[in-house]
N, C-alpha and C positions, 0 to 999 in steps of 0.2 A: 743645516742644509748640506754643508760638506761630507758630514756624516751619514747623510742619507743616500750623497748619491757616490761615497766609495759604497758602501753595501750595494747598492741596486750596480756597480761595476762590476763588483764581486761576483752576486750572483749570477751576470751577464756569461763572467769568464768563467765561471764554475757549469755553467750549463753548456757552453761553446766547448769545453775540456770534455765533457760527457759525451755530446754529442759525437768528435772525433773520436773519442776510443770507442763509443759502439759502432761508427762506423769500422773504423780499423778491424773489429773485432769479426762484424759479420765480412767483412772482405778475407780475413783471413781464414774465416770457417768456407765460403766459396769455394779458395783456393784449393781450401783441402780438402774437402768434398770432390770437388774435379780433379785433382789428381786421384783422389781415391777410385775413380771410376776408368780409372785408364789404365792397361795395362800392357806392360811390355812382350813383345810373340815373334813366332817366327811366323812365317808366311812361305809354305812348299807349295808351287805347283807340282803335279807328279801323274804319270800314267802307269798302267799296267796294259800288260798288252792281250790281255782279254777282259779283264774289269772296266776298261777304261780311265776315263780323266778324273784327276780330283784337287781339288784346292784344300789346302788345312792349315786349319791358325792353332798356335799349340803356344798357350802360357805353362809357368808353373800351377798354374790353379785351374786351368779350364783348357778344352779341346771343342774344336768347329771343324766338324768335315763334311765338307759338301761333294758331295759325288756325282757327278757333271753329268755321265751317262742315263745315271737311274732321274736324275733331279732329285732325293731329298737332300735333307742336311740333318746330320748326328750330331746332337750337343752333351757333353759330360763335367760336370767341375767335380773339384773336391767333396769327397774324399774320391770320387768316381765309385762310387756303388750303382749309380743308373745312368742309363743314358735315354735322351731323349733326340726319336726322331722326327723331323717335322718333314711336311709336305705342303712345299712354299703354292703350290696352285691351288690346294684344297683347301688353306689354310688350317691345316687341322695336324694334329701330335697324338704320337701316344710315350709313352713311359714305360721302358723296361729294365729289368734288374739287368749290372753289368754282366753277371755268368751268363744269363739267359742269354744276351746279345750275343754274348762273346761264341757259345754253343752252338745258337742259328747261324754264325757266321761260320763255324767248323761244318755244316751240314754240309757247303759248296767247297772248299780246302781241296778235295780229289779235284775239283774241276779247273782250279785259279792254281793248284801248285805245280810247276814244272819243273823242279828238281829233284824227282825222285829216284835217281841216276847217281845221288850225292849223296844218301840214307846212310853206307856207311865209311863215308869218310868223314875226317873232323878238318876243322877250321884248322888255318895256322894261327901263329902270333901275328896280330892285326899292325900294320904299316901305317903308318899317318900320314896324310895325303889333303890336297885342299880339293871340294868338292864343292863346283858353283860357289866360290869364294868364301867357304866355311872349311872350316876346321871337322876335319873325317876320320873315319878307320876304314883300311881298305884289307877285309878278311878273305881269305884264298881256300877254296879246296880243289883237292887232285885227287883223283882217281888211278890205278895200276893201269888203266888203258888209256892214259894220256887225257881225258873229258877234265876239264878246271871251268869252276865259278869264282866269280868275283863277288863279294857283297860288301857294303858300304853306308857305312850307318855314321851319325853326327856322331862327331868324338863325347860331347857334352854328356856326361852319364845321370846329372840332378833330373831329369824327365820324372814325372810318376812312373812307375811301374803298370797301372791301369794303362796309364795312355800310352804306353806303347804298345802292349797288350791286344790293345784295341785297334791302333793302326795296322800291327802286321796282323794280326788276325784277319783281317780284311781284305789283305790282299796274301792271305796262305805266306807268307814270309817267316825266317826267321824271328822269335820273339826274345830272345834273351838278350841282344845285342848292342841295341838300341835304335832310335830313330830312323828306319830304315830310307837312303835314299837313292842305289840302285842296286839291282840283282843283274849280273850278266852273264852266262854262260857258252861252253863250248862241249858238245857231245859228239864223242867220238862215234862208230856208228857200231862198233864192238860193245859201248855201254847206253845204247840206248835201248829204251822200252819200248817204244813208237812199232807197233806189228807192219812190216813190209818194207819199213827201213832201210833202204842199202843205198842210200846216199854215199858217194865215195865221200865227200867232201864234208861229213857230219853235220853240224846242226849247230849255228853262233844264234843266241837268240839275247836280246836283252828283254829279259821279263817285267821287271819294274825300273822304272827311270825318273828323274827328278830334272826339271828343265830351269827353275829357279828357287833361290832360297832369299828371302829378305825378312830384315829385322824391321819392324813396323812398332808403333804405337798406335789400338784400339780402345774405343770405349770397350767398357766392362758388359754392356751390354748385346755387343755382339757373341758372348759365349751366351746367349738363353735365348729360347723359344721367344719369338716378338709379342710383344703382347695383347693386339689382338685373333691371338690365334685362340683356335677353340679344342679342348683336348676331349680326346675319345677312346674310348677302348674298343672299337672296333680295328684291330689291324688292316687288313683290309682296305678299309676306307682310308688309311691313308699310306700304308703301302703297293697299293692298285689290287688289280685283278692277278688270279692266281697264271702263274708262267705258262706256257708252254714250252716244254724244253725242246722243242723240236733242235735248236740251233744257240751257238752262243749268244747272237745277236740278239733272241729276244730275249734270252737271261737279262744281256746286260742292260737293254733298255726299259729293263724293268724293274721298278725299286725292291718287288717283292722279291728278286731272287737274292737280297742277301737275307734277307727272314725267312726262307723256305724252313717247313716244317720237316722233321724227318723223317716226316710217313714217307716223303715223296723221296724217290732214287732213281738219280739220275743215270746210273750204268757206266760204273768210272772206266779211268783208262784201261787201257788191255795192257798184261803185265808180262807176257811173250819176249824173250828175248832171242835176239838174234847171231849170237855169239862164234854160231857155227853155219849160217844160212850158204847154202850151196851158190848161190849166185853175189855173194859179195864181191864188191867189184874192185882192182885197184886201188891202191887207195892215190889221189892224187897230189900234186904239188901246194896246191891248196889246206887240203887236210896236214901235211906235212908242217908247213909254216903256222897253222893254229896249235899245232900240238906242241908247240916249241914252247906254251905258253903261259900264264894269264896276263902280264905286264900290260897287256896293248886292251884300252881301255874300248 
């Protein structure tokens, strides 16, 4: 009898032993599943001051850019050979090679880039600077007629190479620099291009700007198309109806104008300089105090 019920103990605590380690075991495959799905991002709000508003989450592995103005949202991961746009109202995506993107996003470049004032001069040695409580480089150029830019990209250099590619691409930025998060300039009125130009007081403009940077933890799911979204190869259909270029406003409120085709031309800036214009005017106290410059942010 004693013998019968250490056995049937036995086996009691030999099954109760079992039981906990497979619990233990699927608890720890949960865990790491759920962490595997979560990844660590930055989170830039940022505008352009004709592209408009954008929000972008940027892991080492994947890019979300959603572009506030037009409404879609670009998704990319590794290795970033495609990018996929979705259009959250239609619920519908298409799929494109990253050069292809990256090319339709050069078709608009004359229209979103303003520093073409700056073609030949070079960057300095880049300053380190904290930028909306991150870690930056603040690169400088000058001009012989006194005109200086500021530009300011995340010191972090590990980014893919695609995705940054693909951010300044988008907004006519520099590309080799990195993460860009603002562009700010000053044109003097001797080096601008702008036809009728004779502002005494030149031209301070911040082109691109970044209002916040935060480190977040997301699902893994937030870099891909949702899943019941329905994909098409009609462009179109989920980048809207073809632009009217009449005005920049309805570029920008239109998703289609970062995919414009290059049949279409838009009639870039006029390239006229005013170097010598008979009616340039004093230059004033104003223009004077910017030219002293770029320091002043």
């Amino acid at each position: 009898m004693n013998g019968k019920t250490g056995s049937w103990d036995n086996y009691l605590m030999n099954k109760l032993f079992a039981t906990i380690s497979l619990a233990l075991i699927l608890t720890q495959s949960a865990s790491a599943a759920a962490t595997a799905t979560v990844q660590d991002a930055l989170e830039l709000h940022q505008s352009h001051n004709v592209g408009g508003r954008q929000k972008i989450l940027i892991s080492k592995k994947a890019l979300r850019y959603e572009h506030s103005s037009s409404g879609v949202i670009m998704f990319s991961r590794e290795p970033f050979t495609e990018v996929a746009v979705y259009n959250p109202k239609k619920k519908q995506y298409i799929k494109l090679k990253m050069e292809r993107a990256l090319d339709n996003m050069k078709n608009i470049e004359f229209l979103l880039e303003t520093t073409g004032e700056f073609t030949d001069a070079t960057f300095s040695k880049p300053k380190e600077v904290l930028f909306c409580g991150v870690e930056s480089l603040q690169y400088t150029k000058r001009t012989p007629n006194r005109s200086w830019m500021n530009y300011y990209v995340l010191k972090e250099k590990s980014w893919p190479a695609p995705m940054i590619r693909m951010i300044t691409t988008h907004s006519a930025l520099p590309y080799n620099l990195g993460i860009p998060l603002r562009l700010k300039q000053f044109v003097t009125p001797r080096d601008s291009i702008v036809v009728g130009d004779t502002d005494p007081d030149g031209g301070l403009m911040t082109v691109f700007d970044t209002t916040a940077v935060k480190k977040v933890k997301v699902p893994d799911s937030v870099f891909s198309v949702p899943p019941d979204a329905k994909f098409t190869d009609n462009n179109r259909s989920v980048m809207g109806n073809a632009v009217g270029f009449g005005s920049y406003k309805d570029m920008v409120n239109s998703p289609d104008f970062l995919f414009q085709s290059s049949t279409k031309k838009l009639g870039g800036p006029a390239d006229a300089r005013l170097n010598n214009a008979p009616n340039r005017k004093k230059r004033s106290p104003l223009l004077e105090q910017m030219m002293l410059g770029p320091d002043n942010k």
